[in-house]
C-alpha positions in Angstrom: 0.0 0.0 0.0 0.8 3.8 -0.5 0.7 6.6 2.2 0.3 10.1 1.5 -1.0 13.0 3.4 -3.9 14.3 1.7 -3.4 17.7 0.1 0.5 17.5 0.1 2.2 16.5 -3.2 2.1 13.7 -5.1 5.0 12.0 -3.7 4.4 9.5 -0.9 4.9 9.0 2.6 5.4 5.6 2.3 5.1 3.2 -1.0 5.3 -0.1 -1.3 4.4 -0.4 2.9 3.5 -4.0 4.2 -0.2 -4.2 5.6 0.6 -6.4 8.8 -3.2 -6.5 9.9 -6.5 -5.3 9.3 -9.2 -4.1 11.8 -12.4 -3.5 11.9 -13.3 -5.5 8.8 -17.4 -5.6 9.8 -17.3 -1.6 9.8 -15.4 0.8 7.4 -15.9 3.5 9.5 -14.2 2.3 12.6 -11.4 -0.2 10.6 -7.8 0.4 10.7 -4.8 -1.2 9.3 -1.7 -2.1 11.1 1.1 -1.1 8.7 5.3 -1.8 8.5 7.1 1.2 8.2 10.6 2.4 9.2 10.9 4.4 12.0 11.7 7.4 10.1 8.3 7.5 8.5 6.8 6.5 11.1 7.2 9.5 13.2 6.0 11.5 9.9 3.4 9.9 9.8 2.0 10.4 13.1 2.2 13.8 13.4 -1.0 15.1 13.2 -2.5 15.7 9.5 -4.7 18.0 9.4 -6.5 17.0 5.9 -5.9 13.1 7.0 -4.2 10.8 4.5 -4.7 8.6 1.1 -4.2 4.8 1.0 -3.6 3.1 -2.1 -4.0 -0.5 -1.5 -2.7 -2.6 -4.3 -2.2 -6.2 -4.8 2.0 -8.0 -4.3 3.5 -8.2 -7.8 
């Protein structure tokens, strides 16, 4: 899957990142995915964002 924050440019927070878990699956609403990063985007990617962010889920090669 692709990261980025929503609004920002096209180049992404994360690509390529390793969906570990999903959540939620019987609500969209509340559901969340548990994701690999490194620890340098990681910390990006928590601070706050104010217009949230875009996933890109796409299928391994």
């Amino acid at each position: 899957m692709d990261l980025f924050r929503a609004g920002r440019s096209a180049e992404p927070t994360a690509r390529a990142a390793l969906v570990l878990e999903v959540t939620g699956t019987d609500d969209p609403l509340t559901g969340g995915l548990l994701v690999a990063l490194t620890p340098a985007v990681a910390k990006e990617t928590v601070r706050y964002a104010a217009g949230g962010y875009v996933v890109i889920i796409h299928p391994d090669p």
